[in-house]
C-alpha positions in Angstrom: 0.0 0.0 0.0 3.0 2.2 1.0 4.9 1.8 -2.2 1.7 2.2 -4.5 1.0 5.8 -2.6 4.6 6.1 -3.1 4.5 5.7 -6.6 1.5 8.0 -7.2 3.2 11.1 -5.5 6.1 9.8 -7.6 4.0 10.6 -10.4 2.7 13.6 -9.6 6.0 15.2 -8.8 7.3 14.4 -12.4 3.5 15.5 -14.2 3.7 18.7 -11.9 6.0 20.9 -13.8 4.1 19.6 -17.6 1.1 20.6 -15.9 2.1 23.8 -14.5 3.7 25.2 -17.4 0.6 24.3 -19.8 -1.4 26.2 -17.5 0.7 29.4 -17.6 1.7 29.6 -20.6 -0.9 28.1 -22.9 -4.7 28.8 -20.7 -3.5 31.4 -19.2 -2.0 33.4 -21.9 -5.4 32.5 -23.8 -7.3 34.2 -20.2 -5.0 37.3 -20.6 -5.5 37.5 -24.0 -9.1 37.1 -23.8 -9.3 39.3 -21.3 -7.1 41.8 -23.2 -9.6 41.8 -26.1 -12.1 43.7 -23.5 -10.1 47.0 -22.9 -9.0 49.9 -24.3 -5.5 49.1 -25.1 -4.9 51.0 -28.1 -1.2 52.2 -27.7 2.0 50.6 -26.9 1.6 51.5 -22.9 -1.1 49.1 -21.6 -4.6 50.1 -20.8 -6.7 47.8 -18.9 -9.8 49.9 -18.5 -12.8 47.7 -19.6 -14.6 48.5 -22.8 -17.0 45.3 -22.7 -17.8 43.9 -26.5 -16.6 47.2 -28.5 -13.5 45.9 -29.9 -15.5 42.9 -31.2 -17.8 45.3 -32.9 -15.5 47.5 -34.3 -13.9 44.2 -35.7 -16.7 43.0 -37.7 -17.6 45.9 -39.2 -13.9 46.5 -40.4 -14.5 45.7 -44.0 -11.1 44.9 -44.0 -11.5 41.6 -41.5 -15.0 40.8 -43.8 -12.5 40.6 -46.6 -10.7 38.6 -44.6 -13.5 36.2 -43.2 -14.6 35.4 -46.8 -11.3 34.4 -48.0 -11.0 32.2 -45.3 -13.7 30.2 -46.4 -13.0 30.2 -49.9 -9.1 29.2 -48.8 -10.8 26.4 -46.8 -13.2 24.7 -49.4 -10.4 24.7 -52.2 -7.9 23.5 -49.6 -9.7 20.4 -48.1 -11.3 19.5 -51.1 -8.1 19.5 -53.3 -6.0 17.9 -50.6 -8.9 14.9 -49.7 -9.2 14.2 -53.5 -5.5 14.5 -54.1 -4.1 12.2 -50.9 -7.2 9.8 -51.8 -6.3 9.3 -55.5 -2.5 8.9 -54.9 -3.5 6.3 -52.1 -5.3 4.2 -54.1 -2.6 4.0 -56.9 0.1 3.3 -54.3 -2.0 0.5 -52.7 -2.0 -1.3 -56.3 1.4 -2.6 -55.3 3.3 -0.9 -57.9 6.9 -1.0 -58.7 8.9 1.8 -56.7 6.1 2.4 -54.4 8.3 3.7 -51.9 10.4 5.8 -53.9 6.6 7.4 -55.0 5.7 7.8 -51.4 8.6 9.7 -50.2 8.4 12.2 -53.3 5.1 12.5 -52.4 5.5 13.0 -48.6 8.3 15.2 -49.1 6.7 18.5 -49.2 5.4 18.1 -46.1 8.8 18.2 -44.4 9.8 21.6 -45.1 8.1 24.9 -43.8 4.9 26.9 -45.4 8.0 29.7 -45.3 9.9 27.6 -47.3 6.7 26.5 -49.8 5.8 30.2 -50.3 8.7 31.4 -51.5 9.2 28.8 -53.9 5.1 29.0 -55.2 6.0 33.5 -55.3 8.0 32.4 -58.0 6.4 29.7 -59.5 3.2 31.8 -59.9 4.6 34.8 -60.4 2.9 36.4 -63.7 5.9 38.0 -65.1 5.2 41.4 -66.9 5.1 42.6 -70.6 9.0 43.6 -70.6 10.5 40.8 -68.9 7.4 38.2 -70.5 6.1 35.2 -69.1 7.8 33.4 -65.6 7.0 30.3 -63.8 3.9 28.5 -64.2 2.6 31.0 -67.3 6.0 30.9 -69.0 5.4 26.8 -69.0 1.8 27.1 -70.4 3.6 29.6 -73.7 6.0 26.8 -74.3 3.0 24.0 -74.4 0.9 26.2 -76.4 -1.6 27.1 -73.5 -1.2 30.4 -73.3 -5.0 31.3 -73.1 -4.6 29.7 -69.8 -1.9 32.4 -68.2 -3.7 34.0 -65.1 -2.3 37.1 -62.9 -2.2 34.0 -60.4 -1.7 35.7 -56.6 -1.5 39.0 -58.2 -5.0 38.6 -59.4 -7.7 39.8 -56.5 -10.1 37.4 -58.4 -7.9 34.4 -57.8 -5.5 35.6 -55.2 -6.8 33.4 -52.0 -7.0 30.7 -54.4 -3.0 30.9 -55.8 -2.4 30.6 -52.2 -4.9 27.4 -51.5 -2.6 25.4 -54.8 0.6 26.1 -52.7 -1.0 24.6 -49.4 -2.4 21.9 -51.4 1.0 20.9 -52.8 2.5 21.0 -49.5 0.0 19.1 -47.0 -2.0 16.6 -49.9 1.1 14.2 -48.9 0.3 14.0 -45.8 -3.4 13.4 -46.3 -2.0 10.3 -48.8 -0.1 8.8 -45.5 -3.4 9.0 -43.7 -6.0 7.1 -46.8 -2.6 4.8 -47.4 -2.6 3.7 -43.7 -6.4 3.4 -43.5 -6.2 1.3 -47.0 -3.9 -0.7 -45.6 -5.8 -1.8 -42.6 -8.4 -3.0 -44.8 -8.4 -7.0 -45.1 -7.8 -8.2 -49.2 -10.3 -10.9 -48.6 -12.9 -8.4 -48.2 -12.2 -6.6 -51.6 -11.8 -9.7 -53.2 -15.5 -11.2 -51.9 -16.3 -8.0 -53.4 -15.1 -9.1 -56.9 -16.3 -12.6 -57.1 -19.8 -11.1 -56.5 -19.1 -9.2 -60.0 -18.0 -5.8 -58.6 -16.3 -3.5 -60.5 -13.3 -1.7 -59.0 -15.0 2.1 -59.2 -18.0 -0.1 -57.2 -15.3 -1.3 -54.5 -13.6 2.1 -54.1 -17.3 3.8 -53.9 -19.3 1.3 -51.5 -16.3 -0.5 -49.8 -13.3 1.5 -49.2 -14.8 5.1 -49.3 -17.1 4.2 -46.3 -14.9 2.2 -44.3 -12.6 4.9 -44.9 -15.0 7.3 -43.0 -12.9 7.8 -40.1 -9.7 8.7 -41.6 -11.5 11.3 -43.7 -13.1 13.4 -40.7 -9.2 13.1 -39.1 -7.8 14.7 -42.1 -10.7 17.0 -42.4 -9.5 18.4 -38.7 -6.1 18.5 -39.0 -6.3 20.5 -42.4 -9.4 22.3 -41.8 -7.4 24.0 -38.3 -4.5 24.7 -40.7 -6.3 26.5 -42.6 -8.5 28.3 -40.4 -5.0 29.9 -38.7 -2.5 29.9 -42.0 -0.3 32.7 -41.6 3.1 31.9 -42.5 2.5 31.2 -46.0 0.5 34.4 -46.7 3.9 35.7 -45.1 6.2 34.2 -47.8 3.6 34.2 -50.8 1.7 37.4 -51.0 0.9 39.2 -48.1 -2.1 41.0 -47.4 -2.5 41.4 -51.8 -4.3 44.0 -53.4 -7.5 45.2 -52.2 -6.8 42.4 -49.4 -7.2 39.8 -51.4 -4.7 37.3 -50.1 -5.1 38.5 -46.3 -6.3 36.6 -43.6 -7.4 37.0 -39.9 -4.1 35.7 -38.5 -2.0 37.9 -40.8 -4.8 41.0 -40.2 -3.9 39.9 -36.3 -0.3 40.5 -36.6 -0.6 43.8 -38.9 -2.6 44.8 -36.1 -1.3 44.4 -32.8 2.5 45.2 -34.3 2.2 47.4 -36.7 -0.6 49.6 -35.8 -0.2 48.6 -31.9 -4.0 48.1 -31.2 -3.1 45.8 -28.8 -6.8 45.3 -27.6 -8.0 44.7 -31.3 -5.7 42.2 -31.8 -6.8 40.5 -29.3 -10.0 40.2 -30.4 -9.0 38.9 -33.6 -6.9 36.1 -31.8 -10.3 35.3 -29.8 -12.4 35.0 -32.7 -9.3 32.7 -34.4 -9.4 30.5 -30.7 -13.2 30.6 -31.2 -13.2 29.6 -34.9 -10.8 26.5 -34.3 -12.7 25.3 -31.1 -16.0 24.9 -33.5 -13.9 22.4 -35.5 -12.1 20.7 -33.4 -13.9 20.3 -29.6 -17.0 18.0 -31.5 -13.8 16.0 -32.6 -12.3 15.3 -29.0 -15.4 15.1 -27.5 -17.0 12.8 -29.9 -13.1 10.8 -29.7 -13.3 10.9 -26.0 -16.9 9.1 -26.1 -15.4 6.3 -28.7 -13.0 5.2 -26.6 -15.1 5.2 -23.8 -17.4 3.2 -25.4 -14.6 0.7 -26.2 
């Protein structure tokens, strides 16, 4: 009995300082910043007086963060769909067994090991439009030596397109990593159930669409958080890529957070734009742990 209480306080002695630290420095930088959000800190010397939800209103009627808030969505849809179809198609052509199936997976996974810093300077130039003295570059400069010129775009440079130039270089970067996930979940799925699935005449488009897609349910709504947070908070990319754009058309809240508070030093504002951010990644990803937490359980 001694040596179990023993070990417990054992335990908790080396959890302690884990625990302590996560509670300073992550929930209760997330209280002061909340809290910051509520006063009237608008200079670089702090000012805690209380101004309630005003900050929060003057936020959402900045035009500027409604720019912002729309090409967050439009970043998200073209992301996750691109990336889901993308790591799903390459992880049904790896799981055919094909020859040099590792050398594939590594190009493929490669992307994701360097930085969005590093993937948005090298998709600035790709993209880049070029101009009528120096002519076509990158990507465009490719399409005038197939013959597709009709299909050269202003790319990032285009406030039509912008958010979307941005959403291709994510894609390229992070649809690797959605392959690993469908490749892992196609792995776990037995042969002898795809292969019932033939001898009862199915066709392969009929095994991949009644079989695999649904049994592959799981690893979808895991891929679906993890990119759908990424791209709710993607700043460093915009960074490297673009920046805010013309007329705003590459910016985003995290970047509009940082132009904010360091730049303009509305220290209060850009707190309020980090609580929405919290706020906006919570929605996604709480249901997730909770309905995770209930799983196990359940198990």
């Amino acid at each position: 009995m001694r040596r179990l209480n023993w070990e417990r306080v054992v335990s908790i002695l080396l959890l302690a300082p884990a625990v302590i630290a996560v509670a300073i420095f992550v929930y209760g930088f997330i209280g002061w910043t909340a809290y910051a959000s509520l006063t009237k800190w608008d200079q670089m010397l702090p000012d805690f007086t209380l101004a309630g939800l005003s900050n929060y209103q003057k936020l959402f009627a900045n035009q500027r963060f409604q720019i912002d808030l729309r090409n967050t969505v439009v970043f998200t849809i073209v992301f996750l769909v691109s990336c889901l179809i993308i790591g799903l198609t390459l992880a049904i052509l790896l799981d055919q067994r094909i020859r040099g199936e590792g050398f594939f997976r590594s190009v493929y996974l490669f992307p994701m090991s360097i930085s969005f810093i590093v993937t948005g300077v090298v998709w600035r130039w790709l993209l880049n439009p070029g101009s009528p003295e120096l002519g076509s570059t990158g990507i465009n400069l490719l399409f005038d030596m197939l013959g597709l010129g009709f299909l050269k775009t202003g790319w990032y440079t285009d406030p039509k397109i912008g958010i979307i130039a941005v959403a291709i270089a994510a894609t390229w970067q992070m649809s690797g990593y959605t392959m690993a996930m469908y490749l892992a979940g196609l792995r776990a799925i037995p042969d002898e159930l795809r292969e019932a699935a033939r001898v009862d005449g199915a066709s392969e488009w009929q095994i991949v669409r009644y079989i695999l897609l649904p049994i592959l349910q799981p690893v979808t709504l895991s891929a679906v958080i993890v990119l759908g947070h990424i791209s709710l908070k993607i700043y460093d990319l915009v960074v490297a890529m673009t920046g805010p754009g013309i007329g705003f058309a590459t910016d985003v809240p995290a970047y509009f957070m940082w132009d904010t508070t360091f730049r303009g030093n509305h220290f209060a504002r850009g707190a309020a734009i980090a609580t929405v951010l919290l706020i906006m990644v919570a929605i996604l990803i709480v249901p997730y742990l909770v309905h995770s937490i209930r799983t196990e359980a359940e198990l």
